[in-house]
N, C-alpha and C positions, 0 to 999 in steps of 0.2 A: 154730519154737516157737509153738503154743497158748496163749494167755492167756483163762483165765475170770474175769468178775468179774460180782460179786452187788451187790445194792443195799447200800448200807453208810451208818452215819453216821458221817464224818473229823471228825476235832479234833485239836490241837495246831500245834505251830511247826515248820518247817525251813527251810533254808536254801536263795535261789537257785541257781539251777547259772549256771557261770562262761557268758558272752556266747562262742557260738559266731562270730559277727560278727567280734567284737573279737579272737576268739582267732587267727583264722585272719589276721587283718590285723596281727597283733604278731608273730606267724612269721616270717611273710613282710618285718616292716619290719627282724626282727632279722637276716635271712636276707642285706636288701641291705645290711646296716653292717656293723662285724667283729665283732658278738657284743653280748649280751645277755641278760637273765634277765626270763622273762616269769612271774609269778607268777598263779596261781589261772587257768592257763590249765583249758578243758574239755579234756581228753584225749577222743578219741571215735572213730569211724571216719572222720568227715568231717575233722578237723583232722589226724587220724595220716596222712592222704592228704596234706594240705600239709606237712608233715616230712616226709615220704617227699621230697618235691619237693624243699623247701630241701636235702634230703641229695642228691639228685641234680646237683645245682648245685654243688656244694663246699662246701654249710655241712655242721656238724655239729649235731644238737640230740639233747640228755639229756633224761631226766627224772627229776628230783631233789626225791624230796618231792612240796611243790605247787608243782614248779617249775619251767620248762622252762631247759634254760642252754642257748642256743642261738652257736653261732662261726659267723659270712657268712661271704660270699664278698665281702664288702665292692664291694659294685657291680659287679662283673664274672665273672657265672654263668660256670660251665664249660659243656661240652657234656658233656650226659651221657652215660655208658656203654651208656645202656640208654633202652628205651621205659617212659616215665614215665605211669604209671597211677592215675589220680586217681580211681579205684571210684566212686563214687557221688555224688562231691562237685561239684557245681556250679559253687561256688566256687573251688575248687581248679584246676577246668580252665581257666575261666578267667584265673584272678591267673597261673598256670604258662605260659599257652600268651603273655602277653605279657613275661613275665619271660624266656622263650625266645628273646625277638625282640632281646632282647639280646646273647646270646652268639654267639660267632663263630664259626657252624657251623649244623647243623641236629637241632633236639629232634623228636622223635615223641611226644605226646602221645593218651592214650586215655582211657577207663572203662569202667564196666560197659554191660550191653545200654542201661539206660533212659537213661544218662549221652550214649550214642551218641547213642540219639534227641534230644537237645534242640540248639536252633540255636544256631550259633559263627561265622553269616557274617558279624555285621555285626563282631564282634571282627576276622574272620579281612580282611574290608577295609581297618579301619581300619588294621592291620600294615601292611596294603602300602602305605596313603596315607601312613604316616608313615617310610618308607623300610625297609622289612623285607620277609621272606619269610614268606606265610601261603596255606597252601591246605588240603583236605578231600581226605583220598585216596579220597574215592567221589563226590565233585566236585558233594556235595549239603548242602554248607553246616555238615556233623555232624564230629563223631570218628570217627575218629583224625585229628588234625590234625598236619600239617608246617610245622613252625616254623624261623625261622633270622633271622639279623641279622648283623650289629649295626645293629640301629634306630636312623634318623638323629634322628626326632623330627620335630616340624613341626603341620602342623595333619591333621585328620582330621573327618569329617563322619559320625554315627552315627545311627542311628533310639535312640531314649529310651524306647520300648515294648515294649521284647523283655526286656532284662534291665538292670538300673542296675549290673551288675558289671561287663559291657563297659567304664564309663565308673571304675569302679573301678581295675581290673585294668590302664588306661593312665595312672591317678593316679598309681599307684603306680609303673610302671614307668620314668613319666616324668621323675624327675628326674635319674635317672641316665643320659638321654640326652644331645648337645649340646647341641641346638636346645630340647627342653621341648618341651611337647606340648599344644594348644590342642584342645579339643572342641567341634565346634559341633553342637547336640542338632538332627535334623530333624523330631521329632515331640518332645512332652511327654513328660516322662521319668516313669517309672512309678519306684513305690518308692526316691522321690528321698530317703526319711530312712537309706537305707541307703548313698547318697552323703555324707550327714552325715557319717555312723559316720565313713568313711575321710577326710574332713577334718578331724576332732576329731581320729583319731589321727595325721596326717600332723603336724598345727600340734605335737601332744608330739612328736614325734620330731624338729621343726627341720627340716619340709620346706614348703614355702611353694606353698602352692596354695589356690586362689581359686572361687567362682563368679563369671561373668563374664553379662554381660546375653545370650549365645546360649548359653552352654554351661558350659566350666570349663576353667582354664587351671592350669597348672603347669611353674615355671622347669624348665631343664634344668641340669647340672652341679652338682648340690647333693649331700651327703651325707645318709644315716640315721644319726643319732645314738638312740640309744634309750635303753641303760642298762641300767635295769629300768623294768619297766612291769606295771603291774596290770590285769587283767580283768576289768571289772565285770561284774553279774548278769544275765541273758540274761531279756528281757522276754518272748520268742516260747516257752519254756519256762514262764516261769513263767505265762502264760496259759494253761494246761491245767490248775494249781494251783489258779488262782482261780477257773474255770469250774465246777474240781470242788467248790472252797469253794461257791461261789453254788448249785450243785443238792443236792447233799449234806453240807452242813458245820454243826457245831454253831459252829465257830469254830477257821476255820484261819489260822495266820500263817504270814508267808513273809517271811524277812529279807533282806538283802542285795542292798535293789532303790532305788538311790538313780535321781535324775532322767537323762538320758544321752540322749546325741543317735537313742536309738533310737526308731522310728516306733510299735512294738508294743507300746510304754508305752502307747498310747492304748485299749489294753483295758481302764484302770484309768476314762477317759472313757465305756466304751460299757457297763460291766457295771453302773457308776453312773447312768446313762441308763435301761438294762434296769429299775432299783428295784434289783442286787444292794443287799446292805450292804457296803459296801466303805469305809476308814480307812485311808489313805494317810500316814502321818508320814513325808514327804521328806526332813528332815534325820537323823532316824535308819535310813533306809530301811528302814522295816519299813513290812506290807501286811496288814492282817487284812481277812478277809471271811468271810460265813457266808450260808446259804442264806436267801434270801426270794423273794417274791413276781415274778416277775417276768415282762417284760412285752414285744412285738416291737420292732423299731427300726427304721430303715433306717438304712445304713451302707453305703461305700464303702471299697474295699480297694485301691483303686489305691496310695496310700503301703503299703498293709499286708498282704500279699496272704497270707504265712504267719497272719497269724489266720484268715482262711478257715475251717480247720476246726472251732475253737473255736467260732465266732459259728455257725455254724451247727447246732451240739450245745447253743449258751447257744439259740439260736431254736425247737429243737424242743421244748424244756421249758418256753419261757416263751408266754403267752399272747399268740393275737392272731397277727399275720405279719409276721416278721424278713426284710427284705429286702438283701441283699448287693450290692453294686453293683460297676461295673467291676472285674470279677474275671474277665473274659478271660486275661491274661496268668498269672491261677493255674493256666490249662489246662498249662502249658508248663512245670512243675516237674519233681519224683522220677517221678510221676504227673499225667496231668488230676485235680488233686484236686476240681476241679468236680462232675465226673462222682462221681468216685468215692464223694463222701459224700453228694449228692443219692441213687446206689442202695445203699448202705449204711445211711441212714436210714429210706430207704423200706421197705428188708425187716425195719427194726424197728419197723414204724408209723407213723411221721413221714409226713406228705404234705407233698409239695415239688414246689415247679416248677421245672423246669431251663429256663433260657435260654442264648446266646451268651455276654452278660457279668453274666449276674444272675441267684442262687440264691434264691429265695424259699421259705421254711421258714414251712409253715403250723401254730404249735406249739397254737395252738387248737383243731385240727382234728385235733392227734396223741396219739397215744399209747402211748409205746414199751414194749417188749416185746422180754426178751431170746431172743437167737438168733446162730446162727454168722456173722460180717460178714468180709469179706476188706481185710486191711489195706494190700494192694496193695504189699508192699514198700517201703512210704512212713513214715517215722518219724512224720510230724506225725496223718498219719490215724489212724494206731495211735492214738496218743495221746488223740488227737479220742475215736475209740470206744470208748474206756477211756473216757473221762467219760462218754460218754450210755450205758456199762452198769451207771453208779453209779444213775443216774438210771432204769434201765429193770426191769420187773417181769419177773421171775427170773433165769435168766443168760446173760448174753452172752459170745462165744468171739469172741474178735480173733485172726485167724492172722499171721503172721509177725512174731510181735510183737519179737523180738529185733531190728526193726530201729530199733526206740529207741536204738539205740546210734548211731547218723547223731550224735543232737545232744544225748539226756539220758538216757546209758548204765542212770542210777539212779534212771529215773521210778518203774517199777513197786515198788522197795523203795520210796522215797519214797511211792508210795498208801503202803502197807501199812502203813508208819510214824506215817499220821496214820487208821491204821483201816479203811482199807480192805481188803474181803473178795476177794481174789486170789491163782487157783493157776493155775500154767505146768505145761502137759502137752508132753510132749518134748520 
């Protein structure tokens, strides 16, 4: 599908979309207890990949309402029937391919093409350091992986710059082993607020895990207790919202965004930086902002690698030059979204330098103009280039834009909702 959008002025209120983060980590905690009700999860392509999963395990999960009722497997995955396909999801492949290394047998884990391309070696080590079976049936580090266990647990040694879900994905798997499972980080860990996330939710479910002065540690033989659990507002979403607020907005609010161990809340820090107008009431978690003047920054993305496209759609409209920094490991997403929205900008006037780990948007020097942009099959992009075609003179055509359903099924009603001029061709 085809998305065109025109310059528009948004105003009004809506509501955050539920935390994909969170969602996919309340599955998964309900998945190792006997059952649970996760409320205001996101339903989406990337989270229905981790249900697909838990259901391949022997849990069961509904959806009921805004609800998910989810029955485990209570600590002890089956072996599935089948090769378990996590499409698109990142996350999914890895929280599943070490949830595997617990069962007593062997899982076949895959995804899509792009899903194939990203690396799974230092996950697929760490299995075997901690007594498990892990390998790559093309014996280059990617999908389809072979999994099998039952994981003794113990210590394991990870690089920290590739992905902070590896370090996730053994948080989580580790209490239900013997021994527990000790991480020692051998590089700095990139997008360590997303390690946060799954310590906040471990501590609610009554699972006891730590950072430790090399890494992060987690008892073994423990239960998930869950219950219910609530999904809070997904910061990395609603950063498109306020982006669009800050270029285009008479005055938009956006509810549902209390404070949370998420790293992408910091876009509330850099659009206020920029000169947006931005009004933050924390204790009601409401979020107004409306378009002003605004101006370059420099900024690092190593905690925050998903705003990437944001900051650099808020850099091509604001004056002066927006410099991005350690944004190497954003090569290694859905997409290089590096690349992707350095020539995506440029073919709408933006002048940009591309570097290694640093995107510099020179938005003094741009001046966008719409035109057809390829969305790469990347949800966040998409989303990116929806905002700079609010921003941009005439209209801009984002293709594949249906793949917003990855993380915020209902962004593009959502523009429309607060005014903006948007029509999907096929």
């Amino acid at each position: 599908m085809d998305t065109e959008i025109r310059p528009s002025t948004l105003e009004g209120q809506t509501r955050a979309p539920p935390s994909k983060s969170y969602t996919h980590r309340a599955i998964l905690a309900a998945g190792y207890g006997d059952g649970a009700t996760v409320r205001n999860p996101l339903v989406s392509a990337d989270t229905r990949a981790t249900m697909r999963a838990v259901r391949a395990f022997g849990g069961t999960v509904e959806h009921s309402g805004t609800a998910l009722l989810v029955e485990g497997f209570d600590g002890r995955p089956a072996v599935p029937a089948d090769v378990i396909d996590c499409a698109n999801s990142g996350t999914t492949m890895r929280l599943t391919a070490a949830t595997a290394a617990l069962a007593d047998g062997l899982t076949v884990v895959t995804g899509d093409s792009s899903l194939r391309s990203r690396p799974q070696r230092p996950l697929v080590q760490a299995i075997e350091q901690l007594g498990g079976r892990a390998e790559s049936t093309r014996g280059d580090g990617q999908a389809p992986l072979v999994v099998g266990g039952p994981m003794l647990g113990g210590s394991a040694a990870i690089p920290g710059d590739v992905s902070s879900q590896f370090v996730t994905a053994l948080l989580m798997a580790g209490p239900l082993t013997d021994a527990g499972v000790d991480i020692t980080l051998q590089t700095d860990l990139k997008s360590a607020p997303y390690v946060d996330i799954t310590l906040e939710l471990l501590d609610d479910v009554s699972i006891s895990a730590r950072q430790t002065g090399r890494g992060y540690s987690v008892d073994g033989r423990q239960s998930y207790r869950v219950g219910e659990y609530t999904v809070p507002g997904d910061f990395s979403s609603v950063s498109y919202l306020l982006a669009a607020g800050a270029v285009a907005g008479e005055s938009v609010t956006v509810t549902g965004v209390h404070p949370s161990a998420q790293g992408d809340q910091a876009i509330v820090d850099v659009l206020t930086e920029m000169g947006g107008l931005v009004d933050w009431d924390r204790d009601a978690g409401r979020l107004a902002v409306s378009r002003g003047d605004l101006h370059g920054v420099e900024v690092s993305v190593a905690d925050t690698p998903d705003l990437l496209p944001t900051l650099a759609v808020l850099g091509a409209v604001a004056d002066g030059t927006t410099t991005i920094t350690d944004c190497g490991h954003v090569r290694y997403k859905e997409t290089d979204r590096v690349q992707a929205m350095a020539e995506a900008l440029d073919e709408m006037g933006a002048r940009v330098t591309e570097r290694d780990a640093t995107l510099l948007v020179h938005g003094g020097e741009s001046e966008l103009t719409g035109t057809t942009v390829d969305g790469r099959g990347d949800h966040r992009v998409v989303m990116a280039l929806a905002v700079a075609g609010l921003a941009a003179t005439g209209t801009t055509t984002v293709t594949g834009a249906e793949h917003v359903d990855v993380s915020f099924p209902d962004f593009f009603d959502t523009l429309e909702s607060l005014g903006a001029d948007v029509t999907h061709r096929g």
